[in-house]
C-alpha positions in Angstrom: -41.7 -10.5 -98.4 -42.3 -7.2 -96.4 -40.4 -8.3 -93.3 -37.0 -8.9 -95.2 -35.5 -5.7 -92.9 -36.1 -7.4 -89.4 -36.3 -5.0 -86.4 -34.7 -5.6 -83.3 -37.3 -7.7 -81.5 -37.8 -5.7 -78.3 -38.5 -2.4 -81.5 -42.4 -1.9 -81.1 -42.5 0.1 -84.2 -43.7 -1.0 -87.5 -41.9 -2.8 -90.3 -39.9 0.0 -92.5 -41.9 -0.6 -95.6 -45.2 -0.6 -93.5 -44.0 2.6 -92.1 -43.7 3.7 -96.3 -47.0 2.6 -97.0 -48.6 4.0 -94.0 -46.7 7.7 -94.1 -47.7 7.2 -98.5 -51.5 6.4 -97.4 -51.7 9.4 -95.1 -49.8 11.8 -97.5 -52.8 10.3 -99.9 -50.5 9.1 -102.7 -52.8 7.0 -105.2 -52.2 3.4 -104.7 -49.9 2.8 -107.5 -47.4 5.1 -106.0 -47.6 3.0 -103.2 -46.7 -0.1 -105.2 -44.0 1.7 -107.1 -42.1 3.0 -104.6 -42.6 0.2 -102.5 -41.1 -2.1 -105.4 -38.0 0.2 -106.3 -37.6 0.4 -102.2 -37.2 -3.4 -102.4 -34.8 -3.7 -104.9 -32.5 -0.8 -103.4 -32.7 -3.3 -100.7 -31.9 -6.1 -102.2 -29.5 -4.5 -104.7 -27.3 -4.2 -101.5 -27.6 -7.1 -99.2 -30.9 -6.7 -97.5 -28.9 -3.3 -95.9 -31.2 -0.9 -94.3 -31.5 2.4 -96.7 -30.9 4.3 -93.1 -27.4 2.8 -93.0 -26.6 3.9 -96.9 -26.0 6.9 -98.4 -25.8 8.8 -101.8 -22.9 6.2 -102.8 -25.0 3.7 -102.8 -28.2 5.9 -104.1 -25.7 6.4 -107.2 -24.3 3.1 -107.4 -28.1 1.8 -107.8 -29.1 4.5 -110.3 -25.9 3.5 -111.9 -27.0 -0.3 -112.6 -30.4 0.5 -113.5 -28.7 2.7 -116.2 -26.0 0.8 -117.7 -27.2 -2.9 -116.7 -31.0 -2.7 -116.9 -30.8 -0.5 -119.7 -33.7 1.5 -118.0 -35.2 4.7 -119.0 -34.4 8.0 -117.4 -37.8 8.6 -116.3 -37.4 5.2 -115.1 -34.3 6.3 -113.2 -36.0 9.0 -111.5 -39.3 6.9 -110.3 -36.8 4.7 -108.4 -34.9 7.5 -107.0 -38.2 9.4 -105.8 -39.0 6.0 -104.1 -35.5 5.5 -102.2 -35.4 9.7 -101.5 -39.0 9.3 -100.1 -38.0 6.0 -98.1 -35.2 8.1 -96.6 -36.8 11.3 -96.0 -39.4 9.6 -94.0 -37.3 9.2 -90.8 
């Protein structure tokens, strides 16, 4: 499930969520940081088509909050564990 964001083939780098986990490993992050944000930075994915989070913006940061809200009926502090995952996903690069 990790390589759902393929990379142009010729692209040496690492998978974007192996480049999460490793940045989150060296930062020292406990492990279930690593799963958290690594689960909310899936379904941000998903949530849009499989669309890199490079390519989106706060629109779609907001539209995502937005559904977790007022269709998942999740928590605020819910709410802001999946934003610090997507903000730290796109901070990275």
């Amino acid at each position: 499930m990790d390589n759902f964001v393929n990379n142009k083939p010729d692209d040496k780098r690492p998978k974007l969520l192996d480049q999460v986990r490793q940045i989150i490993r060296v930062k020292h992050y406990s492990m279930r940081t690593e799963e958290s944000y690594i689960s909310w930075i899936k379904r941000f994915i998903f949530y849009h088509n499989k669309r890199h989070p490079m390519e989106m913006g706060e629109s779609e940061i907001g539209q995502f909050i937005t559904y977790l809200s007022k269709d998942q009926n999740v928590s605020a502090s819910t709410q802001n564990q999946a934003l610090c995952g997507i903000d730290f996903c796109i901070k990275m690069s």
